[in-house]
N, C-alpha and C positions, 0 to 999 in steps of 0.2 A: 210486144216484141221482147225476146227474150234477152238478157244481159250479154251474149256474145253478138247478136245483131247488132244490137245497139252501140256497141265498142267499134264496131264495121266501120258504123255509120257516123261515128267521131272521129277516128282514124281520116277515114277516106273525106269529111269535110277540114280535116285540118292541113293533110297534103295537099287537096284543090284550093284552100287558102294560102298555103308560103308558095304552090308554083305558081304562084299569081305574081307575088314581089321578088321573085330570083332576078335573076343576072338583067341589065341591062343592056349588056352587048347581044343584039342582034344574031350574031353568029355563034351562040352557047342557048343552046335547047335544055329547058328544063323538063327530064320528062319522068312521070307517075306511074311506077311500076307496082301494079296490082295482083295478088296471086288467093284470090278469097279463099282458093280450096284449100291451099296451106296456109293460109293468115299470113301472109308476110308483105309488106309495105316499104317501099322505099320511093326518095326521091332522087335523080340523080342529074347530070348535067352531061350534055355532051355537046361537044364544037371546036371552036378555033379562037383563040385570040393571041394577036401580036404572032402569026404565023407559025404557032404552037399549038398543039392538040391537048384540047381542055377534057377530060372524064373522070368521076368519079360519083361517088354516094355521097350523100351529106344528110339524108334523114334515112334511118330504117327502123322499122316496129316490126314487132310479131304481133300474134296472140297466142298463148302458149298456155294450156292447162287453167281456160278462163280470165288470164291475166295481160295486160299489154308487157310488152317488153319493149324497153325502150334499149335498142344491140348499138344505136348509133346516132350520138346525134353534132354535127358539123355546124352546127347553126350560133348564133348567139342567143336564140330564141330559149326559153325555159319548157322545152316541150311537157316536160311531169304536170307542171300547174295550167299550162295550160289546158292537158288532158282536164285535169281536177275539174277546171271550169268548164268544160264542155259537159262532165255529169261522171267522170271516171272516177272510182271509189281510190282511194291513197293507197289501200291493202291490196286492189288489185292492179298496182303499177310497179313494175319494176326497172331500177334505174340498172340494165345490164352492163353497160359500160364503166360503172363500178365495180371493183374487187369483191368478190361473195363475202368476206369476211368484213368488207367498209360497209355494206347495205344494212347491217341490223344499226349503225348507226343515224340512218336517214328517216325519214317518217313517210317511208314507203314500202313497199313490200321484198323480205330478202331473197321470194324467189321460189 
């Protein structure tokens, strides 16, 4: 399996893992927006609570010129290392929600 398959198939097991433990509330759908043909990956929530309209993102990745991009991430979750541990190389992750000039000081890729 080539190195962008395989990123897929981390990607896509790490969102089937957090929309597992999203929201409690019954009436807030967490739901897994997949677009393989442009690599882009999000999790987002939609619903009602306290008779208010709950929507937005709170996880998005790309893949982008072999690399994941991490564009968002809403979580308290450490999504970089966790990539790491799933088998993603540190060079090919970028923390995009950092300033391009903050990323050469991370120990992940500037991009």
């Amino acid at each position: 399996m080539d190195k962008i398959e395989q990123y897929r198939k981390y990607i896509l097991q790490l969102l089937t893992d957090k929309a597992q433990f999203s929201s409690s509330n019954k009436e807030i759908e967490t739901q897994t927006i997949v677009d393989q043909e442009h690599d882009h990956y999000q999790l987002v929530c939609a619903g009602w609570k306290n008779r208010r309209r709950v929507y937005g993102c709170f996880l998005h990745l790309d893949i982008k010129n072999g690399k994941v991009w991490i564009q968002y991430n809403g979580t308290e979750i450490d999504i970089a290392n966790e990539l790491v541990s799933l088998g993603v190389a540190k060079k090919d992750i970028v923390v995009a929600f950092h300033d391009p000039y903050m990323r050469q000081f991370t120990e992940f890729a500037v991009g």
